[in-house]
N, C-alpha and C positions, 0 to 999 in steps of 0.2 A: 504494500500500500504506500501511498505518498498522504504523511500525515504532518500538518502546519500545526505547531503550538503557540498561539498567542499568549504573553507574558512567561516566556521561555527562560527567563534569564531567574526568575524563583526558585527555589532550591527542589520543592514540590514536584512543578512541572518540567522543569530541566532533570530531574531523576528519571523520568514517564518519559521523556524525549530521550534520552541517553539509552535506557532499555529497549526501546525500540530500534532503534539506530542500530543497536548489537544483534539485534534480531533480523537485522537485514530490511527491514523496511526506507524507503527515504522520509528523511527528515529535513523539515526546516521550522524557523520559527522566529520568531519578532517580540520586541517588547520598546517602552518608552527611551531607555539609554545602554548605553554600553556598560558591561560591568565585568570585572572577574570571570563571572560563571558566563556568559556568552563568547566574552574571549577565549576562552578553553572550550566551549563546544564548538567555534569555529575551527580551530585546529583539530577538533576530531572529524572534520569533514561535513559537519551540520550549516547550512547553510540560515544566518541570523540578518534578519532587518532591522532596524532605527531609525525612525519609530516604528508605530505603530501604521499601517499603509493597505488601503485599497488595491495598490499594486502587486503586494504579496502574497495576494492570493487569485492563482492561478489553474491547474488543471491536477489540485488536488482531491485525494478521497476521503479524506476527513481532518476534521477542524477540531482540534482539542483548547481548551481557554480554561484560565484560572479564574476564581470564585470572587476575586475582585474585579475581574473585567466586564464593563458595562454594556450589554448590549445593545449598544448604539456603536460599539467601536466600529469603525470602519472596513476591517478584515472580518468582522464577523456579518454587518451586513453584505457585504460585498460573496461570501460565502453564500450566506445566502439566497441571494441572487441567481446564484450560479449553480443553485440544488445541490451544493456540497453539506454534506451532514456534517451537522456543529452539535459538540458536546462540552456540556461540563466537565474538570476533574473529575467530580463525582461522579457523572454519568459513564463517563472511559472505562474507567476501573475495571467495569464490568465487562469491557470487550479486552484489556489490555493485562486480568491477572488470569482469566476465566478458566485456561489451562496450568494452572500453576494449584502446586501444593504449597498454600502460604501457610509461612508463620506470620499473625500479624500483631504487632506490639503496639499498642494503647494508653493512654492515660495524661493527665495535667503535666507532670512530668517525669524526666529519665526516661521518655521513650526512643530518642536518639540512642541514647548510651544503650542502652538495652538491646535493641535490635542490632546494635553494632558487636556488641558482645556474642550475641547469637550469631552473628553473622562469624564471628572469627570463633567460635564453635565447632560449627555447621557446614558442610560442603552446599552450594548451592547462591542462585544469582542472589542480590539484594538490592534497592532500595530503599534508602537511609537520609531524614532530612539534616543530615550532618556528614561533612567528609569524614570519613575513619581514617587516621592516620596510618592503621595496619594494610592497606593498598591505596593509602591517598587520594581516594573518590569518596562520593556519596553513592554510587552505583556499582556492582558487581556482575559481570554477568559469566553463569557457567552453561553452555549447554548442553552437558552431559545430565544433567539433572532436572527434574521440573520442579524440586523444590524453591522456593520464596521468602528470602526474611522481608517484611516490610512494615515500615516504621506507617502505621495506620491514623490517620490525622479524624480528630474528633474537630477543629475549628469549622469546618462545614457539613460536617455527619459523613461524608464520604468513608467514615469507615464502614457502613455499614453496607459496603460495594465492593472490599476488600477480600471476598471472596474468600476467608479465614479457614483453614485445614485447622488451625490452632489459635483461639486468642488467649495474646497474655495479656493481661491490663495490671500497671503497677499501682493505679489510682485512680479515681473517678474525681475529682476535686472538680467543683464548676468551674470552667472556662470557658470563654468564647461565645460567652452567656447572651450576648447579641443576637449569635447567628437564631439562638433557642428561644427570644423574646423575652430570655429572663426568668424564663419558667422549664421550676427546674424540673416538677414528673417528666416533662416534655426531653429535659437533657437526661433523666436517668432510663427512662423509657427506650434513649433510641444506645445508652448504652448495654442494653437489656437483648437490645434486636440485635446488636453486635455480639455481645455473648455468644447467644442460643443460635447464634447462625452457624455455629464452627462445634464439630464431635469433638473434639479435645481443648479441654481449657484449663487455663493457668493462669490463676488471679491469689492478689494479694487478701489475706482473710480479716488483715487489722486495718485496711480503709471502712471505715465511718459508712459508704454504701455498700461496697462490694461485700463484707459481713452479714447484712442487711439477706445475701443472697444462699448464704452455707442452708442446705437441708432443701433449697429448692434450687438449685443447681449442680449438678453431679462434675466437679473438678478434682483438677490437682489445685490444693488448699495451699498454702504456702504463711505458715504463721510465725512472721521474722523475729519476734521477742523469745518463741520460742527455740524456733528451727537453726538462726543462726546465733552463733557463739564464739564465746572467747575470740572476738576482734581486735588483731593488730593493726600500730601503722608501720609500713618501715618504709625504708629506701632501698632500694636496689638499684644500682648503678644511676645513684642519686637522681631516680624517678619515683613519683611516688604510687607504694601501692598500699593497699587491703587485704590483711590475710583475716580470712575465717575460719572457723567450723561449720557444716553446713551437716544438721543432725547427724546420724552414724555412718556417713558417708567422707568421711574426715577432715583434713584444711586443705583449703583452695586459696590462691592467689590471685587479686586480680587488679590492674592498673587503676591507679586511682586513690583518693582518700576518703572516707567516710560512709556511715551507717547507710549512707540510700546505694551506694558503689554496691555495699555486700548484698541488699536488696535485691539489686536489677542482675546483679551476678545469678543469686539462688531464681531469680524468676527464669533466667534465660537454661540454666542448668537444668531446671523441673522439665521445661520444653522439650528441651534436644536428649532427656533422657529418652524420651517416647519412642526413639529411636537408635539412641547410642548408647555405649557401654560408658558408666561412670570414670575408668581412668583414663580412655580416649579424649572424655569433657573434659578433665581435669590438665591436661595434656593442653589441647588446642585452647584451654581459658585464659594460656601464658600468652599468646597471640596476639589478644584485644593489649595494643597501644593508645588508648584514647581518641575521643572525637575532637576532629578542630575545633572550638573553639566551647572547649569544655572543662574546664580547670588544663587550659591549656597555655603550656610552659613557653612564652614567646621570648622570654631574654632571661638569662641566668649568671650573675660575676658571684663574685664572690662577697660581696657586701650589697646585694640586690637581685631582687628575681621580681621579673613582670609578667602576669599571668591576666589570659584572656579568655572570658566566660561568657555565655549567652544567656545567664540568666536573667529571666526578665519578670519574674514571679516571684512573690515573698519567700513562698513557700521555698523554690527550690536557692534564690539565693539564699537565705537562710542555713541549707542544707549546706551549699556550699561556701561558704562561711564557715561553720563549723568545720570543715576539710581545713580549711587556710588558716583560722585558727593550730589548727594541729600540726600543720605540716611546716607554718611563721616557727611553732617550736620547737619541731628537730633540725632546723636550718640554724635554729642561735638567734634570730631576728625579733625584737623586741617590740619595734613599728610596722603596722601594720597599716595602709592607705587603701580605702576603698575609692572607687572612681564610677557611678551610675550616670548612665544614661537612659531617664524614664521613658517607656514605649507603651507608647499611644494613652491620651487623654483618660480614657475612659478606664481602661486598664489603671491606670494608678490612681485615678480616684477613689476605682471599685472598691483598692485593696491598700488605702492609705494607709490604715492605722496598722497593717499590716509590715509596711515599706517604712516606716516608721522604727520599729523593732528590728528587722532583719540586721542590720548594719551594727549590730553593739558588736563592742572590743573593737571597733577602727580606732586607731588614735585621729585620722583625718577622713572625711567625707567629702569628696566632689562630686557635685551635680550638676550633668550639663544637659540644655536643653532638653525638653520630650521631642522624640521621636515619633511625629504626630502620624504616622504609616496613613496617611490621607485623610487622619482625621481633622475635622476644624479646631482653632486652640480654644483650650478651655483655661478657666483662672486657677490658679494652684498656686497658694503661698509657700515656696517650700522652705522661705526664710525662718518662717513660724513657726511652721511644721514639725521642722530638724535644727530647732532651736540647742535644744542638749547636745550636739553634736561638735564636735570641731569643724564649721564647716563653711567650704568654700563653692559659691554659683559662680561658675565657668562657663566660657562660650564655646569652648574646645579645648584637645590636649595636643602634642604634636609629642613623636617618637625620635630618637636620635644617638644612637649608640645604645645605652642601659638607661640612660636617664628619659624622663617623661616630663616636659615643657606643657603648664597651666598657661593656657590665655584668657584673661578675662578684660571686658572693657576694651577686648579691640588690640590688649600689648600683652609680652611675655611676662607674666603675673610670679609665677615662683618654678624653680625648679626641683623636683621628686627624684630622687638618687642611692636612696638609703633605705633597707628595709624590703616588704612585702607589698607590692602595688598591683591591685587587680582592679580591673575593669569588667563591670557589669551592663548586659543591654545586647538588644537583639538588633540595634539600628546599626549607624554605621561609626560606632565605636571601636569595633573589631578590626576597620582600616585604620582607626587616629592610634589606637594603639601598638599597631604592628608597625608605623610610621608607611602606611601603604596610602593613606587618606591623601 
């Protein structure tokens, strides 16, 4: 087939375009600018437009678009026109996993990490909304197998398309509570339809909903106050990992620091046993090198280390926080510098009092702009706010050797050189940090 993906350059739809491409299909695709991930699928031979154009679409067979494109775009009327079939994400799924034996991983968060884990498990292709460092893509493709790890997205229900051989869901926490109007039977219900869609399942038994589900859904139960134990941190070739116990099946090791690491470890474990010998798993669990940009180690001296995370959720920064906590103290580092970049209006207002919390033990807090992901701005005092803080409103950061350059009011404001400095935020803090911005 010749399949056009409009807004290609999302991490989403450029994994769906990328798999296809390895499946031999032609691909092309378009979005509003040039980014990282369209310049690397141009050199995979994927043919990309800028913008978005009437002209790019041509004598293709189907039209795949992302969950924010409006149907007025002009590649999509222009499809259209032309009686080519235009689909949602969501709608795809179900032509593009339909022969695939998926594992599909779920939940508010750690679903990156987790399917990436599984993936470096597991033989077989993958789809991952995060590059894995262990083959430096967010896509895998085998074709010797029909197996599927894929990282299954609840922000438009399209998981529930995901054609699941296996769900694992690490959490159910309400998010994306827009797409759902807010109402949440409505969000538990369609996680309910994702369950029961799949014969084997692998859910967490101490989320708040999914408990809600033990005696009326027949799983593999997974109860981590229980099940997992005696967790260390340590370094190994001063990377950091997670060792546990994982009930009478022994310790496992796995990259990473902190209680949700051993988590998404034992949920991916539970899965791939359905199918593999426990020392095999325990074998290929050494494999997972972390996701980019997941307590991911971007500059390291020896009186400084800068680390960039995608957290954009109380919840999971929090989590990860308590990691940088732990890990500031086998490094000897005393200062600890937090740097957020809030993503999108609505989202931080949801979960202020929230966002609020997450950030103790920073001795410094910087905030720079929200990352309004198209939304309109809205008022937020965060002077008020994170008044208890050490804290500085920034308009950006810049990268430059080990050190991290604050700009505020337009001039070079302080420079960060000493200690542990992480950057939180799903926007594009992940370039100002890497000094790529």
């Amino acid at each position: 087939m010749k399949i056009h993906f409009i807004g290609i350059g999302g991490i989403g739809i450029s994994g769906l375009a990328q798999y296809m491409h390895f499946k031999g299909h032609t691909v092309s695709g378009s979005d509003i600018k040039d980014t990282i991930i369209t310049q690397k699928l141009r050199k995979m031979g994927i043919s990309v437009t800028v913008p978005h154009s009437a002209e790019a679409i041509t004598n293709q067979d189907l039209v795949v678009h992302s969950a924010i494109i409006s149907p007025k775009n002009p590649e999509i009327i222009a499809a259209k026109e032309k009686g080519i079939e235009v689909l949602a994400r969501r709608e795809a799924l179900l032509k593009i996993l339909n022969d695939q034996k998926v594992y599909a991983v779920a939940g508010a968060h750690g679903k990156s990490t987790t399917t990436a884990i599984l993936t470096s498990i597991m033989c077989g292709s993958a789809i991952i909304g995060a590059e894995s460092k262990s083959f430096g893509s967010n896509v895998r493709y085998d074709e010797t197998t029909d197996v599927m790890l894929f990282e299954a997205d609840e922000s438009d229900g399209s998981f529930v398309n995901s054609n699941p051989h296996c769900a694992i869901v690490i959490n159910a926490e309400p998010e994306h509570m827009e797409y759902y109007d807010y109402n949440q039977e409505l969000f538990y219900e369609t996680y309910k339809t994702f369950i029961n869609s799949a014969p084997c399942k692998v859910l967490n038994a101490e989320d708040p909903f999914l408990s809600t589900l033990i005696g009326e859904v027949d799983a593999h139960w997974l109860y981590p106050s229980k099940d997992i134990s005696e967790i260390e941190y340590v370094l190994i070739d001063n990377e950091p990992h997670t060792s546990f116990k994982f009930r009478d099946l022994g310790r496992f090791n796995v990259w990473g620091f902190g209680k949700h690491i051993a988590l998404d470890a034992a949920l991916a474990i539970l899965a791939a046993n359905e199918s593999m010998d426990i020392e095999t798993i325990r074998e290929n669990l050494l494999d997972f090198k972390g996701i980019k940009k997941r307590f991911d180690i971007v500059g390291a001296e020896s009186d400084s280390v800068i680390i960039d995370d995608y957290g954009h959720h109380p919840t999971e920064i929090k989590a990860t926080f308590e990691s940088v906590k732990e890990y500031a103290a086998l490094k000897g580092f005393d200062k600890i510098t937090a740097i957020w970049q809030p993503h999108k209006y609505s989202r931080t207002i949801d979960n202020l009092d929230a966002f609020i919390k997450c950030f103790e033990g920073a001795e410094e807090l910087i905030i720079l702009p929200v990352w309004a992901a198209g939304e309109a701005p809205r008022e937020i005092d965060f002077v008020e706010k994170f008044k208890d803080y050490n804290l500085t409103m920034a308009d950006t950061i810049k990268r430059a050797n080990n050190h991290i350059t604050v700009v505020k009011d337009k001039v070079d404001y302080k420079t960060l050189d000493k200690g542990l400095i992480i950057g939180f935020g799903a926007g594009d803090i992940t370039y100002q940090i890497r000094g790529t911005a």
